[in-house]
C-alpha positions in Angstrom: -81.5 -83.8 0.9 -80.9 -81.3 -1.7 -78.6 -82.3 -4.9 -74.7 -80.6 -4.4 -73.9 -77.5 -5.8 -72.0 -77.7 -9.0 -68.5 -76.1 -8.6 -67.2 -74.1 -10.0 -70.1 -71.5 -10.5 -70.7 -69.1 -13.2 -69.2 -65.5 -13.0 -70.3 -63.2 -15.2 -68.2 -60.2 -14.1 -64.8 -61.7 -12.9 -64.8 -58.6 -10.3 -68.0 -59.3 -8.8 -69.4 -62.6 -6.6 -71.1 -65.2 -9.0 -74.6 -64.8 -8.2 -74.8 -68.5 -7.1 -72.8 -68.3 -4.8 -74.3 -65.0 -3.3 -77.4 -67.0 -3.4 -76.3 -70.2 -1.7 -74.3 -67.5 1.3 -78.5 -66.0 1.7 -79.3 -69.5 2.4 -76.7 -70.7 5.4 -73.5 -71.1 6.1 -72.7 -74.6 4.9 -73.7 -75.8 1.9 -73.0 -79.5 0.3 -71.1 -79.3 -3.3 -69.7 -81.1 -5.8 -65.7 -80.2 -7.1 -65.0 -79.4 -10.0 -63.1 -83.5 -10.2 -66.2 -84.6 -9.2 -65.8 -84.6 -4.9 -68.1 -84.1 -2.4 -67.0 -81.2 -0.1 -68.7 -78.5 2.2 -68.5 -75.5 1.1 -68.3 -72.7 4.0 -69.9 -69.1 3.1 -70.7 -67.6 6.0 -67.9 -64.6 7.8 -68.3 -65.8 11.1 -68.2 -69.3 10.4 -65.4 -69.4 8.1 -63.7 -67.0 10.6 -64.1 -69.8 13.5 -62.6 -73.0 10.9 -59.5 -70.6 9.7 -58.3 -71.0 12.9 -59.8 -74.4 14.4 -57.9 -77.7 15.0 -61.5 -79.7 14.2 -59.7 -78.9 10.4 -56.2 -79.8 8.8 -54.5 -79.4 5.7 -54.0 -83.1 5.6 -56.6 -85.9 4.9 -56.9 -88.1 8.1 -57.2 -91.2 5.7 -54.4 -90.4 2.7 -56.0 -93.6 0.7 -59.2 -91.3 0.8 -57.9 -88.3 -0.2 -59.3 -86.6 -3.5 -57.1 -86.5 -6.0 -56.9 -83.4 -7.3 -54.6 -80.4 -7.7 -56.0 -78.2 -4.9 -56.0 -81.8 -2.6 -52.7 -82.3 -3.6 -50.9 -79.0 -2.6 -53.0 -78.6 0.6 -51.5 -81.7 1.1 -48.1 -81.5 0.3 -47.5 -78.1 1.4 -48.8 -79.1 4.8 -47.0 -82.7 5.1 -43.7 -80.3 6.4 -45.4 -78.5 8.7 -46.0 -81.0 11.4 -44.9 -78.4 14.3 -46.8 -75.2 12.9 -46.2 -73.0 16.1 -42.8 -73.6 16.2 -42.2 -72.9 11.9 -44.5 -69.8 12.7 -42.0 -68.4 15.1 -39.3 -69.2 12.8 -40.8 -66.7 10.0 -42.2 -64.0 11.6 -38.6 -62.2 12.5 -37.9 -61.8 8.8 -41.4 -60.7 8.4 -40.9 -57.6 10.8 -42.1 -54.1 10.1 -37.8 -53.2 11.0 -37.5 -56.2 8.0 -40.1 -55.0 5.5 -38.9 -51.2 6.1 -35.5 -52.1 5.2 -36.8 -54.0 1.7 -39.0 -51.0 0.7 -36.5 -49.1 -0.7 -35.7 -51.7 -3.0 -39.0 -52.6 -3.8 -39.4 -48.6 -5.0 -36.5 -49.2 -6.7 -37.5 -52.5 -8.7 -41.0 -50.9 -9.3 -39.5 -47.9 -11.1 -37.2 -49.3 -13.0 -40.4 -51.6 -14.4 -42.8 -48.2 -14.8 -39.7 -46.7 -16.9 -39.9 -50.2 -19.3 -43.4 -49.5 -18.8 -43.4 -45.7 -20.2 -41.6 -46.8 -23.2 -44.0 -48.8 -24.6 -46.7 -48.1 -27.1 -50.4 -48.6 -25.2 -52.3 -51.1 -24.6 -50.1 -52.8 -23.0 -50.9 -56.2 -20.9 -50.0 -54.9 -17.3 -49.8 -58.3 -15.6 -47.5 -59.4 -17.9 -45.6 -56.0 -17.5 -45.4 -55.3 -13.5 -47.6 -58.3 -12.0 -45.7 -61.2 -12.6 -42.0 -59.0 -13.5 -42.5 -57.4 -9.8 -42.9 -60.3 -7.0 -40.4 -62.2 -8.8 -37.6 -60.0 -8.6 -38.6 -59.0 -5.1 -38.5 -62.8 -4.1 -35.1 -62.9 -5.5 -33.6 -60.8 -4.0 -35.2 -60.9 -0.3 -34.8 -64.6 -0.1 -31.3 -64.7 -1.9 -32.3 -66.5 -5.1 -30.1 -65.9 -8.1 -32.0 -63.6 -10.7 -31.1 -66.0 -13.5 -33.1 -68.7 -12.1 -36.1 -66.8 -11.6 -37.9 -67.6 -14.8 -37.6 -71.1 -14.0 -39.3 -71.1 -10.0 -41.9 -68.5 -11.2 -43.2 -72.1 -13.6 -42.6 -74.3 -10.7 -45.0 -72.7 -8.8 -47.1 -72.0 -11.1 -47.0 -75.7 -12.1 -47.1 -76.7 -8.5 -51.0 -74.6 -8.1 -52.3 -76.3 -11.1 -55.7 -77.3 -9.3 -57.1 -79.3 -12.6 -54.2 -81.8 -13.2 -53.0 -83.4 -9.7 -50.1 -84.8 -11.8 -48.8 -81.5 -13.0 -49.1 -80.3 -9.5 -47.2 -83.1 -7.9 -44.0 -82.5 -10.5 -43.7 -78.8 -9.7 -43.7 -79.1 -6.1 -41.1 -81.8 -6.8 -39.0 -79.9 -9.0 -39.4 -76.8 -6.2 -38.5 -78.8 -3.4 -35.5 -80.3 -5.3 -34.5 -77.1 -6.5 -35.0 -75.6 -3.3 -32.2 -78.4 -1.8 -29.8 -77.3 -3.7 -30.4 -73.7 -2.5 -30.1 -74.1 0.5 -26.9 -75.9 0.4 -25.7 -73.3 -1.1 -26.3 -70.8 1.7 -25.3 -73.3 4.1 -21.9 -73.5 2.4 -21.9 -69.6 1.7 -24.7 -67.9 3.7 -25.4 -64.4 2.3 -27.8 -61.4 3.9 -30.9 -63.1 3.0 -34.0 -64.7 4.7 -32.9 -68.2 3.5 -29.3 -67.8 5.0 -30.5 -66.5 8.1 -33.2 -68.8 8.6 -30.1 -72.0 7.8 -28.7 -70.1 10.6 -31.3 -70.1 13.5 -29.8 -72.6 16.3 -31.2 -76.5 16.1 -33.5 -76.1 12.8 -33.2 -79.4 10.3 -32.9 -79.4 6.6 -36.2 -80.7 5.8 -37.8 -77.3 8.1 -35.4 -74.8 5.9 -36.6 -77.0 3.2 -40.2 -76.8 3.7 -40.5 -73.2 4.6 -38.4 -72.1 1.5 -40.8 -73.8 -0.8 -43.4 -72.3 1.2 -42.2 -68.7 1.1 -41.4 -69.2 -2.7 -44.7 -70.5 -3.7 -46.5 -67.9 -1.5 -44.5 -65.0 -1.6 -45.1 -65.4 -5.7 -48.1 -66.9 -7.0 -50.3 -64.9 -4.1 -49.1 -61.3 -5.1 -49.1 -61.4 -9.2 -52.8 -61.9 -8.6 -53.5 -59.4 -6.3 -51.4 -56.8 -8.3 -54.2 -57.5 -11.5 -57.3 -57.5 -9.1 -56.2 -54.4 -7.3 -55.5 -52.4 -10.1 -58.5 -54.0 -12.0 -61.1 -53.1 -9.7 -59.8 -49.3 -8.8 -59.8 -48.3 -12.8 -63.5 -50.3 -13.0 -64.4 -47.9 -10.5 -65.5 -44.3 -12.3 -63.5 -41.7 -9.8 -61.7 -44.1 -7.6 -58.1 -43.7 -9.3 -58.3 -40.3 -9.3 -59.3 -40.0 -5.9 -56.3 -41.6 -5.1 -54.0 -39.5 -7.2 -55.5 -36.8 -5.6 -55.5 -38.0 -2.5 -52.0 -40.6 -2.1 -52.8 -40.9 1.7 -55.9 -43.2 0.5 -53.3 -45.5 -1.0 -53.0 -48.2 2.5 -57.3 -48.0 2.6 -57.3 -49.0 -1.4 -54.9 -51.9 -1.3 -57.0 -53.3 1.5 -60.2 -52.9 0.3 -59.1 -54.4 -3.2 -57.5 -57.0 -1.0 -61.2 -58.0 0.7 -62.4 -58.0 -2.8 -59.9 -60.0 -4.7 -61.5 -62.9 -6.6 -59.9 -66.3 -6.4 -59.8 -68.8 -8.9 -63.9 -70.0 -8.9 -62.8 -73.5 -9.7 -61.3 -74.5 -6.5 -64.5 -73.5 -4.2 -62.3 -72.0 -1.0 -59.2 -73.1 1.4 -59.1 -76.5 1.0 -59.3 -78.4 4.8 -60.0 -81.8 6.0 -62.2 -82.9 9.1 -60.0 -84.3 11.3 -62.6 -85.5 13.5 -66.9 -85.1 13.8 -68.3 -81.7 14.7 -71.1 -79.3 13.7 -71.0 -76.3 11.0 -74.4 -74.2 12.0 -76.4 -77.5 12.6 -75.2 -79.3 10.0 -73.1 -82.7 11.0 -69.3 -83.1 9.5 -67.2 -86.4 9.6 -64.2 -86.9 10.0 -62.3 -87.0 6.4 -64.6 -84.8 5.0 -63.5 -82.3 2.6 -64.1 -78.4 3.5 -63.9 -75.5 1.2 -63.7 -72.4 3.6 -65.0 -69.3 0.9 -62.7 -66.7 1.7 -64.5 -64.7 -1.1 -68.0 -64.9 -0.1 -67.1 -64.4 3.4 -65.8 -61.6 2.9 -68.7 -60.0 0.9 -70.7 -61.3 3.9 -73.4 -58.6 4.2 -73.6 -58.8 7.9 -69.3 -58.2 8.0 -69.6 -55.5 5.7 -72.5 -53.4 4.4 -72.6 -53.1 0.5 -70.1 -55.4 0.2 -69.8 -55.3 -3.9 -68.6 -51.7 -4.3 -65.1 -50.5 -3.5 -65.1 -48.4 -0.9 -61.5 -47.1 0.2 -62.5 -45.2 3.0 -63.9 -48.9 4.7 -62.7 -50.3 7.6 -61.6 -54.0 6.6 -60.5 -55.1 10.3 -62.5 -58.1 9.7 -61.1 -58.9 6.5 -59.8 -62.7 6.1 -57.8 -62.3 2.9 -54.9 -63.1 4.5 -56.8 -65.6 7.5 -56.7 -65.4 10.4 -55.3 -66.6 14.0 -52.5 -68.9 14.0 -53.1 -68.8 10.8 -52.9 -65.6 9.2 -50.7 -65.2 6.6 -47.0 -64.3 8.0 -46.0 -63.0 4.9 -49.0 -60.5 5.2 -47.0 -57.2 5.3 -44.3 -58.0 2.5 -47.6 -58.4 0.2 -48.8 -55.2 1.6 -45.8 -53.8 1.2 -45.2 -54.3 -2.8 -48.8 -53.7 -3.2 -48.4 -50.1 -1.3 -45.4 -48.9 -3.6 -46.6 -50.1 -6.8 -50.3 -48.4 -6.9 -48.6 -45.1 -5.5 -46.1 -45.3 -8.1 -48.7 -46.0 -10.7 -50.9 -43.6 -9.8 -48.5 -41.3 -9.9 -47.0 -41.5 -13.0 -50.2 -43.3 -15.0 -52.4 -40.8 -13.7 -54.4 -41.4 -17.0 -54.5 -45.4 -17.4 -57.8 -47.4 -17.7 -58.6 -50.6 -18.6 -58.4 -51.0 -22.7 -61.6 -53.6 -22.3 -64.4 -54.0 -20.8 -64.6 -55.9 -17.4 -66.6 -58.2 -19.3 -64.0 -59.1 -21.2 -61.4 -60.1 -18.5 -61.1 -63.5 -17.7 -59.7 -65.3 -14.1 -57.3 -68.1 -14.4 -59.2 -71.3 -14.0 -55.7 -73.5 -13.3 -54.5 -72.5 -10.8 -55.5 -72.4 -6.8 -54.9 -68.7 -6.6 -56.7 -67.2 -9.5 -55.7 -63.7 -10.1 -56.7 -62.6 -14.4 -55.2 -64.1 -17.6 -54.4 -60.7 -19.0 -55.2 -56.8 -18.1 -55.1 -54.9 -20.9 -54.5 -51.0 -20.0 -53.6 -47.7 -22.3 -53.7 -44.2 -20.8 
């Protein structure tokens, strides 16, 4: 038996697979590595395969044995996150209704209107200016606001709940901001259920025969996914299209290639190299390609390196707007694919074609080199993005 793979691997370029990684995925499938913390896992490389476990119930989010579980921040949020969701069907069909494309076409006004209000802030300053800190982490926030019906004053203190709450190196830090969310998030919601507004988290307190603890649950959820998952995509969208020599002004040229780019910079979105993949549990014994797991085994599904598969998508390292990305997993896939899917989309949409638009100049003010992925967190997504134009 081979010795584990050390996680996480070396990435030279922050927009490009680490070459171990790409090496290990020309190997197999499944490959046995060592966590950051010091766990055994399985780490999953392989489109197909990771394709099949996004949407198997061989895996849960939840160790079988909770004494066993690792102790770590990604093992803790997995956990927690999935503790409310006991009935995942019936919390599905729950969401989806305020996820509709009627829903998200009523919100994209707004969202135009928040993004242009931050590209005027934006035009005012002297270049370079940090974009993530200017429209990446200023956007989803005030989006999330004001879908969900949180009060804008409180939004400086979720956005370092949940930021707290997918710290993947300190388990402790991870387990007080998922406290302080939920009990935040208790108070919210007996708010609307006193004085319901026209907002998701009123109308789902309103939905005949749901309990506290499901509005609970799937308010934490929305906050924490709704945010932390769209500031880094916004950096690693924009980051890989100026890294590209023609591909922003293609788009300027071209607005209608706008949907294709945010897809394919989607598919290509690096995730924090630390945390390996999804974190799952075997919930029982079964086969990966041959290869024997048990039950309470942790598994890392590599959303990444499945989706720079070669035999899912030819050249999979270069940006290619024009791709088809059907079998894209960014957002998974099957009963689980992400139902928040199209509001990310959505933000994504409006802000490159209102960047492109009026930054029709704007590169990167460093070298990709240069740019560095946060290590802290599950989601990943750049420390800083230094633009001028």
């Amino acid at each position: 038996m081979s010795t584990p793979a050390q996680l996480p691997f070396e990435q030279p370029n922050v927009l490009r697979l680490p070459p171990r990684l790409r090496a290990l995925q020309s190997r197999g499938a499944v490959h046995q590595v060592r966590t950051a913390e010091g766990g055994e896992a399985w780490l999953v490389t392989g489109h197909a395969w990771v394709r099949k476990l996004l949407d198997d119930d061989r895996l849960g989010r939840s160790n079988p044995d909770p004494q066993a579980a690792a102790d770590s921040g990604s093992a803790v949020l997995a956990g927690l996150l999935g503790s409310f969701a006991t009935d995942h069907a019936r919390l599905r069909a729950l969401l989806e209704p305020h996820f509709s494309p009627e829903r998200m076409l009523t919100l994209r006004p707004r969202v135009e209107k928040l993004t242009e209000q931050l590209l005027d802030e934006l035009a005012g300053r002297k270049p370079p200016v940090d974009l993530r800190e200017a429209l990446a982490l200023a956007l989803p926030i005030q989006v999330m606001c004001e879908w969900l019906g949180v009060p804008q004053e409180d939004k400086d203190r979720f956005g370092a709940w949940t930021q707290d709450a997918a710290n993947v190196g300190d388990a402790a830090r991870s387990r007080q901001g998922l406290g302080e969310l939920f009990d935040y998030c208790k108070g919210l919601v007996a708010d609307k259920r006193r004085a319901p507004g026209d907002d998701v988290i009123s109308r789902i307190c309103a939905t005949d025969g749901i309990k506290d603890d499901e509005v609970l649950g799937l308010t934490a959820l929305l906050l924490f996914g709704g945010y932390e998952t769209t500031v880094a995509r916004i950096g690693t969208c924009v980051t890989l299209l100026l890294d590209e020599p023609g591909q922003w002004r293609a788009l300027h040229d071209d607005p209608g290639l706008i949907p294709g780019a945010v897809e394919e910079t989607l598919r290509m979105s690096m995730p924090n190299p630390h945390t390996g993949g999804m974190p799952r549990y075997a919930l029982t014994d079964f086969e990966i390609d041959g290869v024997t797991i048990r039950a309470g085994d942790f598994v890392l599904l590599s959303i990444i390196a499945a989706n720079h598969d070669e035999t899912a998508f030819a050249d999979p390292g270069r940006v290619d707007v024009t791709r088809d990305t059907t079998e894209s997993l960014v957002f998974g896939h099957g009963a689980y694919h992400c139902v928040g899917a199209t509001l990310a989309r959505t933000q994504l949409q409006v802000l490159l074609s209102r960047l492109v638009a009026r930054f029709p100049t704007l590169r990167l003010a460093v070298g990709a080199e240069e740019l560095e992925l946060r290590h802290n967190t599950l989601i990943g997504g750049l420390t800083h993005l230094p633009v001028t134009w």
